[in-house]
C-alpha positions, -999 to 999 in steps of 0.1 A, spaced: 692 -155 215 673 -167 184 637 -153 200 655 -115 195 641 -114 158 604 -119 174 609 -99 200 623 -70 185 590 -73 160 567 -75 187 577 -44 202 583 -25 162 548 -34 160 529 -28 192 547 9 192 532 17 166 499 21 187 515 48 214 531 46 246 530 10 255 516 -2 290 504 -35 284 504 -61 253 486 -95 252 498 -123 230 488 -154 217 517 -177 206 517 -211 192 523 -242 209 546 -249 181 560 -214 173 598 -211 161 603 -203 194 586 -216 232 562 -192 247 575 -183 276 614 -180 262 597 -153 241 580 -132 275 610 -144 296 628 -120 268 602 -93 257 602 -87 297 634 -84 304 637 -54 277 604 -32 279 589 -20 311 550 -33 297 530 -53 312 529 -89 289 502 -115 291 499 -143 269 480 -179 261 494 -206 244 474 -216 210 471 -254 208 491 -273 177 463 -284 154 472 -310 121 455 -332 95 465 -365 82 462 -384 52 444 -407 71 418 -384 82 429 -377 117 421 -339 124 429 -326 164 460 -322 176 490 -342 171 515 -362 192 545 -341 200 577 -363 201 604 -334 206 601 -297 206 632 -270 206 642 -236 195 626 -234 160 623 -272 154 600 -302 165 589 -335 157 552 -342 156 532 -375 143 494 -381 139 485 -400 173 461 -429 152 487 -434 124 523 -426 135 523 -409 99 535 -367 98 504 -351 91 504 -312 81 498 -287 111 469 -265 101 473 -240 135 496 -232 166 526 -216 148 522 -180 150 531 -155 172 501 -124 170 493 -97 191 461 -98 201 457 -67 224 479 -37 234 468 -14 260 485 23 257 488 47 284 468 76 289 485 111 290 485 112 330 504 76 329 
């Protein structure tokens, strides 16, 4: 289960805020690992509620395309992308990271 290491960091991290009752994430389309292998997980191990939205890939080519690119294949930490008006690999610029956006504690009568 290669989406352990993230998990495990999300919840090092969001603990660090209290006694956990709900966290909110925003994980990249293109993240080393899919979204929802990543709550399918986190869920099955803490008792919090998790919400999350998937950030949209984001690239630029050489040739000047900016936007999102074509995705060809995508996996446990790998995938193949091309710039949709060249066919050329352009650089992604956003839609890789994993980040906590939110995390709602409980209160002292929870």
């Amino acid at each position: 289960m290669h989406e352990m290491a993230f998990v495990n960091k999300i919840i090092s991290e969001a603990s660090h805020h209290g006694a956990i009752k709900e966290v909110h994430l925003e994980i990249g389309e293109l993240a080393h690992v899919p979204g929802q292998d990543i709550v399918d997980t986190l869920t099955r191990i803490v008792d919090w509620k998790v919400s999350w939205t998937e950030k949209p890939a984001q690239c630029k080519c050489r040739c000047g395309y900016r936007g999102p690119p074509r995705i060809l294949d995508r996996g446990h930490d790998h995938f193949l992308i091309e710039c949709p008006p060249c066919g050329a690999v352009p650089e992604l610029t956003d839609g890789t990271d994993i980040v906590i956006k939110s995390v709602d504690v409980k209160d002292g009568d929870e």
